[in-house]
N, C-alpha and C positions, 0 to 999 in steps of 0.2 A: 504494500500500500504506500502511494506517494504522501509525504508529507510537506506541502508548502513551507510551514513556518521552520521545521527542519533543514531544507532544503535551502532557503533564506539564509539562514545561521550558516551555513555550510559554505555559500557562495559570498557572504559577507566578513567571513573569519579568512577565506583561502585570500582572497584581496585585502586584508589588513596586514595578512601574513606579509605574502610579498612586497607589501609598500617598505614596513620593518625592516626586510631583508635585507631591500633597495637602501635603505638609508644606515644601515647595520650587519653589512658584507657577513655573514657566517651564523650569522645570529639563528637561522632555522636548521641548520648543523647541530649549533649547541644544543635548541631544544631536545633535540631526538633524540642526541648523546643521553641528555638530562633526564628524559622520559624513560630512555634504556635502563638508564642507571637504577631509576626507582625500581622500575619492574622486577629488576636482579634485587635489590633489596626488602622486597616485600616477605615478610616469615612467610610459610605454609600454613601459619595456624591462624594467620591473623583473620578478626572477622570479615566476615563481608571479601575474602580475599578475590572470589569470583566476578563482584561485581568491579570491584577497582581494576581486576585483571583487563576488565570489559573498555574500561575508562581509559584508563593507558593503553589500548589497542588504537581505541577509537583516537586516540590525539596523536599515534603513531601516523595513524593513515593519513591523517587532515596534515599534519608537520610533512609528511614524504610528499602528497600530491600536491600541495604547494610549492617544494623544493621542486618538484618532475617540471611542473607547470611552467618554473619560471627557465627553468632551463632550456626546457622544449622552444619557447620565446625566443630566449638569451641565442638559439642555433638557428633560429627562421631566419 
């Protein structure tokens, strides 16, 4: 099922991303480093570990296909 306001969110984070980038050379690198990092650092036992698994997936995707996006640009 489509979600507009989702969708919004999605296309309005990926274009703040890359302005960032643009004015902060490396800076959606770092994030993904930083998102990795946590991931590796999360216990096994901690609550809720599933859902935050979900959380750090999801801002994995949105950090890469931002970096993809601008690069794809960066070679047109």
């Amino acid at each position: 099922m489509k979600n507009a306001k989702a969708d919004a969110s999605l296309y309005l984070l990926t274009g703040l991303l890359q302005r960032l980038e643009g004015s902060n050379p490396g800076l959606l690198q770092d994030m993904i480093c930083g998102v990795k990092a946590d991931q590796s650092s999360i216990p096994h036992d901690a609550p809720e570990k599933e859902h935050i698994d979900e959380i750090l997936k999801e801002s994995l995707v949105l950090l890469e296909r931002a970096s993809l996006l601008l690069t794809n640009r960066d070679e047109s």
